[in-house]
C-alpha positions as CSV (number, residue, x, y, z in Angstrom):
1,X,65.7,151.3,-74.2
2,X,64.9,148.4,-72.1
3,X,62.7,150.5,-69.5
4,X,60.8,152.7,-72.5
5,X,60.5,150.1,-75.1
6,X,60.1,146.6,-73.6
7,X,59.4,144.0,-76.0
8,X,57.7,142.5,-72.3
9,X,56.6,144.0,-69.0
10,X,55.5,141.7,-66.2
11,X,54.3,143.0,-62.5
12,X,55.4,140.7,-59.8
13,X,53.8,139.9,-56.3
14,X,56.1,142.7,-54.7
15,X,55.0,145.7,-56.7
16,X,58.1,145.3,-58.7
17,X,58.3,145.5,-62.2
18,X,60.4,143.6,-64.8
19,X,60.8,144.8,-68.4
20,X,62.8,142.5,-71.4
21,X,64.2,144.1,-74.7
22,X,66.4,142.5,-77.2
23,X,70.0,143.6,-77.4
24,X,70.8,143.2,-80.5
25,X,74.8,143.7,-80.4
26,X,75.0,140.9,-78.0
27,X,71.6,138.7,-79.7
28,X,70.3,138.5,-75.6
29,X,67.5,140.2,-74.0
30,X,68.2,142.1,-70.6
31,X,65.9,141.9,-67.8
32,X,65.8,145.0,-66.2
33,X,63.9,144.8,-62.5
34,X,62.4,148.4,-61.6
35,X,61.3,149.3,-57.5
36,X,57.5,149.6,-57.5
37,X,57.5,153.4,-58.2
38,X,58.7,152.0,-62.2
39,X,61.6,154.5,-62.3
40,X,64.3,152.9,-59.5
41,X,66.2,150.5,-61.2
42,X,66.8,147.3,-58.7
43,X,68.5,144.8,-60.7
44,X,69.8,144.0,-64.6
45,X,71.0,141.1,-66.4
46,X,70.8,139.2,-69.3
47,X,68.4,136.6,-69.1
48,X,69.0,133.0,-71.1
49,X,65.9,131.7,-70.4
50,X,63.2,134.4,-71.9
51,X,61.9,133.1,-74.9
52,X,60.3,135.7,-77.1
53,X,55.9,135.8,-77.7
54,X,55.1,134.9,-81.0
């Protein structure tokens, strides 16, 4: 879900991606960090500090 539906999708300097979505079960969003070619997952984790656009 995170990786097809981001509520957010930044590139970085590196080529890397990172994509947010909401989960609701556990009311955080997850930061998924995908390799340049936007299918290798490099990193996950819930992330406290992303505040949600309005």
């Amino acid at each position: 879900m995170v990786i097809s539906k981001p509520a957010h999708t930044e590139m970085q300097s590196d080529g890397r991606v990172r994509k947010w979505a909401e989960i609701r079960e556990e009311g955080k969003y997850l930061r998924v960090i995908l390799l340049s070619d936007g299918e290798t997952v490099h990193n996950a984790f819930f992330d406290r500090d992303f505040k949600k656009e309005v």
